[in-house]
C-alpha positions in Angstrom: 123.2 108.1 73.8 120.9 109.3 76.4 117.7 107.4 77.1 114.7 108.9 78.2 112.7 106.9 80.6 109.1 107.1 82.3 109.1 105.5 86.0 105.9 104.5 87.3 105.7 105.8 90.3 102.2 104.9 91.3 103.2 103.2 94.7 106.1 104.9 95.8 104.5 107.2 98.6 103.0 103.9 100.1 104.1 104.1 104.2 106.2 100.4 105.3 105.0 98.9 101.8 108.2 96.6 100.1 107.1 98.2 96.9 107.8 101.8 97.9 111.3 100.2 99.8 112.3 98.7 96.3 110.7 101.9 93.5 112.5 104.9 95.7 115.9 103.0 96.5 116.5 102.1 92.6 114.6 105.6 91.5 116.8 107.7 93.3 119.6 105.9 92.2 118.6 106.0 88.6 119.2 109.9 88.9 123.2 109.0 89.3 123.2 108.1 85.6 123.9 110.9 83.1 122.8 108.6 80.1 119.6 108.7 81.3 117.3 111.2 81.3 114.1 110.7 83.6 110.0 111.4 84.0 108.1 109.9 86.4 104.2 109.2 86.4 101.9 109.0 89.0 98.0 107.5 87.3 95.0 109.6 89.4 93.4 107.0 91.6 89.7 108.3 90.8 88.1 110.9 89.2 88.3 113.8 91.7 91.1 112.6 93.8 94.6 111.6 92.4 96.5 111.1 95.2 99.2 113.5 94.0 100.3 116.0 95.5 103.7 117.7 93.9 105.5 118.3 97.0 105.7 114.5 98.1 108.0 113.7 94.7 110.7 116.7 95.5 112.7 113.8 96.3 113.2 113.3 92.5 115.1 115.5 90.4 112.8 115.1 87.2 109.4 116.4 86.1 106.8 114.0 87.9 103.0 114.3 86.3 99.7 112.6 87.4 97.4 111.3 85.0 94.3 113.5 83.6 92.5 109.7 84.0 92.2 107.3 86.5 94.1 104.1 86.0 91.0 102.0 86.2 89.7 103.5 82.5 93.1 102.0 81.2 93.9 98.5 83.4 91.9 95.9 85.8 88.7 94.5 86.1 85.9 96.9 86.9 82.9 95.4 88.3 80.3 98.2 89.1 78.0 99.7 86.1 78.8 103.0 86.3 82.7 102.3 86.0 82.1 100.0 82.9 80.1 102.8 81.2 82.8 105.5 82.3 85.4 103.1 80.1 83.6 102.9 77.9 82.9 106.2 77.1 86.4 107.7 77.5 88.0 104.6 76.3 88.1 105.8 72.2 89.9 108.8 73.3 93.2 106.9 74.7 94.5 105.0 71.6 97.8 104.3 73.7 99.6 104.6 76.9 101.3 107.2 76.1 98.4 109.5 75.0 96.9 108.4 78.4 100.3 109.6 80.6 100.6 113.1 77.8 104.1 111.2 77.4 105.3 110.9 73.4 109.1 111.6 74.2 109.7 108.5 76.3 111.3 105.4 74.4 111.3 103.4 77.4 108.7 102.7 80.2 109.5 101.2 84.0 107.4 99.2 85.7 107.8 97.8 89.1 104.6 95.9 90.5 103.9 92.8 88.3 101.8 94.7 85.9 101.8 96.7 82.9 99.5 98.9 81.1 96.8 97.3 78.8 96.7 99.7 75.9 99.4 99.5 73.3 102.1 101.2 74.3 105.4 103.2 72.2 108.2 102.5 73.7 109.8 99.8 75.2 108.4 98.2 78.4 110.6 97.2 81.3 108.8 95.4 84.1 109.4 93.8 87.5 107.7 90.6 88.3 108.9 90.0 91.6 107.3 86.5 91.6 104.0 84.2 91.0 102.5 83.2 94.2 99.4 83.1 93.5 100.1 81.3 90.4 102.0 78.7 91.8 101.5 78.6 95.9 98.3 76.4 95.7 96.8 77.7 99.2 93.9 79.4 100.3 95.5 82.8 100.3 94.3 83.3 96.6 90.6 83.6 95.7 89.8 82.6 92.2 89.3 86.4 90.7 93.1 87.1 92.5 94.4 84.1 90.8 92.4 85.3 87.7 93.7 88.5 87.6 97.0 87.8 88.4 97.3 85.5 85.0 95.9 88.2 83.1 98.5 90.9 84.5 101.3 88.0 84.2 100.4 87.5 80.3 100.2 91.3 80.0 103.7 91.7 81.1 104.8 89.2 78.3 102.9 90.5 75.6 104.0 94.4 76.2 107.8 93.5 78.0 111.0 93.5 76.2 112.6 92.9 79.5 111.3 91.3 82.3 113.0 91.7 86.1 112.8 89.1 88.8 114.7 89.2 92.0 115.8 85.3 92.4 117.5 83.1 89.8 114.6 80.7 91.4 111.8 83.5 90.6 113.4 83.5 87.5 113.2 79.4 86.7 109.7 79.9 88.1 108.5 82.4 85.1 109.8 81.0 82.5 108.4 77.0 83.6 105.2 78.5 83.5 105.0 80.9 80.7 107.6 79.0 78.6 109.0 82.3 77.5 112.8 82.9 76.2 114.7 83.2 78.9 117.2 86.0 77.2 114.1 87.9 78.4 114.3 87.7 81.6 116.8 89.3 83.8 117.5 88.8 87.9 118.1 91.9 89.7 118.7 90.8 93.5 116.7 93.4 95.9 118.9 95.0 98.3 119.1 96.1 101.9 120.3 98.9 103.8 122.7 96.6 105.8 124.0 100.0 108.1 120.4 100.7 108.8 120.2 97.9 110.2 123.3 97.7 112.4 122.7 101.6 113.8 122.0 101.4 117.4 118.9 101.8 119.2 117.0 102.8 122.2 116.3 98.7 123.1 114.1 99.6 126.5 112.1 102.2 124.9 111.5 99.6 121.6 110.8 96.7 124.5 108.4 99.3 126.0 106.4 100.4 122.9 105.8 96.5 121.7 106.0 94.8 125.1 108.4 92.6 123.8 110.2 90.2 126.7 114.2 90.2 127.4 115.0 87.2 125.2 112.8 85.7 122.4 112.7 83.7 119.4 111.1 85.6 116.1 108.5 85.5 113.6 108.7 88.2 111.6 106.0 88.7 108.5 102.5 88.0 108.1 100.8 85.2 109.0 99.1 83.8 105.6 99.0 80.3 104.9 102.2 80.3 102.4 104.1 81.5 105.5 103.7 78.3 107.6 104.0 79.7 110.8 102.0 77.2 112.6 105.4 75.4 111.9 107.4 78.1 114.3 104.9 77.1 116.9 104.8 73.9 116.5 108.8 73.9 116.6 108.7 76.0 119.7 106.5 73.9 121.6 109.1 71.1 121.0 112.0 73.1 122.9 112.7 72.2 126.4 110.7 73.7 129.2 113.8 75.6 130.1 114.5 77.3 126.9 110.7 78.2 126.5 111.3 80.0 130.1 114.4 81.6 129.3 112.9 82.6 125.7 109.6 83.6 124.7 108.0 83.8 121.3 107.3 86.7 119.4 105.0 86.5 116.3 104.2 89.9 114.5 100.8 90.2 112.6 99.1 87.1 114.2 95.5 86.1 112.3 92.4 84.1 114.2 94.4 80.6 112.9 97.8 81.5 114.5 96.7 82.1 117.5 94.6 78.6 118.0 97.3 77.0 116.8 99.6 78.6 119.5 96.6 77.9 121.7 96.2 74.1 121.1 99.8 73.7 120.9 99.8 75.4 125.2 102.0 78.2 123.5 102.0 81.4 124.8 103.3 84.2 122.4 104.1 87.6 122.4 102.0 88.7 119.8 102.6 92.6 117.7 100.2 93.4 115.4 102.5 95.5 113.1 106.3 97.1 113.7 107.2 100.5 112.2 109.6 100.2 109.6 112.0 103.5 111.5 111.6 100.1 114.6 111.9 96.6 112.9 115.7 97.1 112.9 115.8 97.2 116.5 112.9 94.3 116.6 115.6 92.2 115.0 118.7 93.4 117.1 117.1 92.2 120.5 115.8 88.5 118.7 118.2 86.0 119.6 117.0 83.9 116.2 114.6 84.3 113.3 112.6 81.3 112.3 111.2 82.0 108.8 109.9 78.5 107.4 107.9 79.9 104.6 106.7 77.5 101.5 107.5 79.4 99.0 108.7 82.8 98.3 110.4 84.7 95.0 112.7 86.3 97.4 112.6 86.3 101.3 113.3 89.6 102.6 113.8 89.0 106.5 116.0 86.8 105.9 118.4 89.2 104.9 117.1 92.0 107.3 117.8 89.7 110.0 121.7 89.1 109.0 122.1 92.5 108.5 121.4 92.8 112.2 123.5 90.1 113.5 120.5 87.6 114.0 121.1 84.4 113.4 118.1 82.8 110.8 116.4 79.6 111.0 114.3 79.1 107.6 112.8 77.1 104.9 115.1 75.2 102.3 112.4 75.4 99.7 111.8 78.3 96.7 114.0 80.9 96.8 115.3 80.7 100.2 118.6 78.9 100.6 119.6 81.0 97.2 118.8 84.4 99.7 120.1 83.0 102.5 123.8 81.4 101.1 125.5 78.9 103.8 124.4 82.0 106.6 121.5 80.1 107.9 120.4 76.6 109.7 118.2 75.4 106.7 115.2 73.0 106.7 112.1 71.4 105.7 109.5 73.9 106.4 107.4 70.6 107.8 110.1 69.7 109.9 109.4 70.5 113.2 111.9 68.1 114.9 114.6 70.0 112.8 113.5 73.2 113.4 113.5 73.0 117.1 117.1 71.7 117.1 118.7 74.4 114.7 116.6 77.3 117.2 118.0 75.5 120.6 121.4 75.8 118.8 121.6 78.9 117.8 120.5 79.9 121.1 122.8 77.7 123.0 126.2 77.0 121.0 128.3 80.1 121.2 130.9 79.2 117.9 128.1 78.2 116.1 126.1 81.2 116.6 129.1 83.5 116.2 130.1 81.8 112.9 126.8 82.2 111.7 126.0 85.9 112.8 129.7 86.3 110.9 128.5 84.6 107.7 125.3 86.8 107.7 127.2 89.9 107.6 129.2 88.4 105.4 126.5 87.2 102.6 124.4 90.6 102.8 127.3 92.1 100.9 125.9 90.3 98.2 122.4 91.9 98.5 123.0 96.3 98.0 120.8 98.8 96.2 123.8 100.0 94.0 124.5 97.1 92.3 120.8 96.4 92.1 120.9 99.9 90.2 123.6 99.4 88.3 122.2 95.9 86.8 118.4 97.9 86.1 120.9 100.6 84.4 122.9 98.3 82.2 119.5 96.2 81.6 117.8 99.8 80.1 120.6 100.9 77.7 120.5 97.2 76.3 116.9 97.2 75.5 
C-alpha cells in the first residue's frame, strides 16, 4: 500500500545550514521508494513574500506548494500588535493543518526541525527532534523565551507525534528522561555523511590562500557558544610545548569577543576564520593535522564524523553523545581536562602508528554513519506508523 506523505520543506533552500544538509539528503532519497507517494510544502514566510520560488524545488520529483498564509498565523509566539490581531482574525478560518497547507489527501506528515504545527492535524505526524540543548545544556546560550519556547515546541511534538526521530541512542535517553514518554515512540535515525565528499581532492594552496590558514595546524571547527567549550582547546594548546606550538598553529573558525580573550590571556595566538564554505570545509579538514572538539554536550556531533571522513585524526569530549558518534576512532576526554587534551593532540601529531591506526579506524566507523541507511530507517519508520 502506497503512502502518501507531506515533507515540510520549509528550510531546505537554507545555504551551509545542517537542516537543509539533513531534509534534501533523506528527501531526495525518499523519491527511491515506490510505496510512497510524495508532496512537499513550503509555509509563506510573510504576507507578501513567501520565499518560494518554483524553480528552486525542481530537485524533487513531486508537486511542491507554498502556503496561501504565513506560518506565524498557525505556530510561535508573536509579540507585536498588529500580528496578534492578524491571528486572530484569520485564525477561525484554519480549523486544521491541513486546511492551512490545501492538503486533505496526505495520511502522513514529515517534520524535520524540532517542531510541529499547532492546529490539529489529520494524519499522522512524523517529527525529528534532533536534540534538547536548551532544555538540558544549563548555559548562557539560552535566554529564558528560547528555553520557553523550545518546551512549548518539545511538548507539541509529543502531543501531535506518533513517531518521534532522534539521531543518537543518547538523544534518545535524553527525550524520554525528560518527557517520560514511551519509548516505542521514539526512533534513532543516525545522520549521515558524504564520506567521498570528503576524501575528493582539493586545490590545498588556493584553500590556504582564501582563509590564510598556516602549513600545519591543530582545529576547531564549529561555533564558539558556551556549550562548545572551546576555551578548553586553547587552554589545551597553550599546554603543548613551545616547539609543537611553532611547528603547529591553531585554527578556530567562528571566534566570538570571549574566545578571543581567552586565547589572549592564555598568550595564544590563533588563526582565526570567521566562516568556511561548505563546497571548502572538506579541504579545511584535509590540511588539519587533528580536530579537537571538547564540546559539553551535544545530541549528535557532526565534525566529528566530517573529520574521519577526511582522514583527520579527532580529539573530543567523552560526555553526551560523543563517544557513541565517535566509536573507538578517537582520543576521548574530559572536556575540563586540559592536561589530557594536550597529551592526546601532541600524540596524534607526533606518534606515527598511533595516528595511522586512528585515521584507519575513522574511515572505518563512518561506514556506520550513510544517508541511505538513514533513508531506509525514515522509510521503514513511515510504513509502520
Amino acid at each position: 500500500m502506497k503512502r502518501k506523505v507531506n515533507v515540510d520543506l520549509q528550510d531546505v533552500n537554507l545555504i551551509d545550514a545542517g537542516i537543509s544538509v539533513y531534509t534534501n539528503e533523506l528527501t531526495l532519497r525518499l523519491m527511491n521508494y515506490d510505496d510512497l507517494e510524495l508532496r512537499g510544502t513550503v509555509a509563506r514566510r510573510g504576507v507578501f513574500h513567501s520565499f518560494y520560488n518554483p524553480s528552486d524545488f525542481t530537485r524533487f520529483k513531486f508537486p511542491v506548494k507554498s502556503t496561501l498564509f504565513p506560518s506565524w498565523v498557525i505556530g510561535g509566539p508573536v509579540y507585536e500588535l498588529k500580528y496578534k490581531i492578524a491571528r486572530a482574525i484569520l485564525k477561525p478560518f484554519i480549523h486544521t493543518y491541513n486546511s492551512f497547507i490545501g492538503d486533505i489527501k496526505s495520511d502522513i506528515f514529515l517534520f524535520w526541525g524540532n517542531r510541529a504545527p499547532f492546529p490539529p492535524i489529520k494524519g499522522k505526524v512524523i517529527t525529528y527532534v534532533h536534540d534538547i540543548i536548551p532544555l538540558r545544556a544549563h548555559t548562557s546560550e539560552f535566554t529564558p523565551n528560547v528555553i520557553e519556547n523550545a518546551k512549548r515546541e518539545l511538548y507539541n511534538v509529543i502531543d501531535k507525534a506518533a513517531k518521534i526521530i532522534t539521531v543518537s541512542e543518547f538523544s534518545k535517553r535524553d527525550i524520554i528522561e525528560y518527557t517520560h514518554i514511551d519509548a516505542s515512540r521514539v526512533d534513532v535515525v543516525y545522520n549521515g555523511v558524504n564520506a567521498e565528499a570528503f576524501q575528493q581532492p582539493f586545490d590545498h594552496e588556493a584553500i590556504r590562500a582564501k582563509y590564510n590558514l598556516p602549513e600545519k595546524y591543530v582545529l576547531y571547527f564549529g561555533t564558539c557558544g558556551p556549550r562548545k567549550n572551546v576555551e578548553s582547546v586553547i587552554r589545551a594548546y597553550a599546554r603543548l610545548p613551545e616547539a609543537v606550538r611553532k611547528e603547529y598553529a591553531l585554527v578556530i573558525t567562528n571566534p566570538l569577543e570571549v574566545t578571543k580573550a581567552c586565547a589572549a590571556k592564555n598568550n595564544v595566538t590563533p588563526c582565526y576564520i570567521d566562516g568556511v564554505s561548505a563546497t571548502d570545509k572538506s579541504a579545511v579538514y584535509q590540511m588539519a593535522s587533528v580536530l579537537v572538539w571538547p564540546s559539553f554536550y551535544e545530541g549528535f556531533g557532526l565534525p566529528i564524523i566530517e573529520a574521519q571522513a577526511a582522514g583527520t585524526p579527532v580529539v573530543c569530549s567523552n560526555v553526551t553523545s560523543l563517544p557513541e558518534v565517535a566509536g573507538d576512532a578517537a582520543v576521548l576526554v574530559e572536556p575540563m581536562d586540559t592536561e589530557a587534551m594536550a597529551a592526546g593532540i601532541e600524540r596524534c601529531l607526533y606518534d606515527a602508528p598511533f595516528r595511522q591506526d586512528l585515521i584507519a579506524k575513522g574511515r572505518e566507523n563512518v561506514k556506520r554513519f550513510t544517508w541511505d541507511d538513514a533513508a531506509k530507517k525514515l522509510h521503514d519508520i513511515i510504513m509502520s506508523v
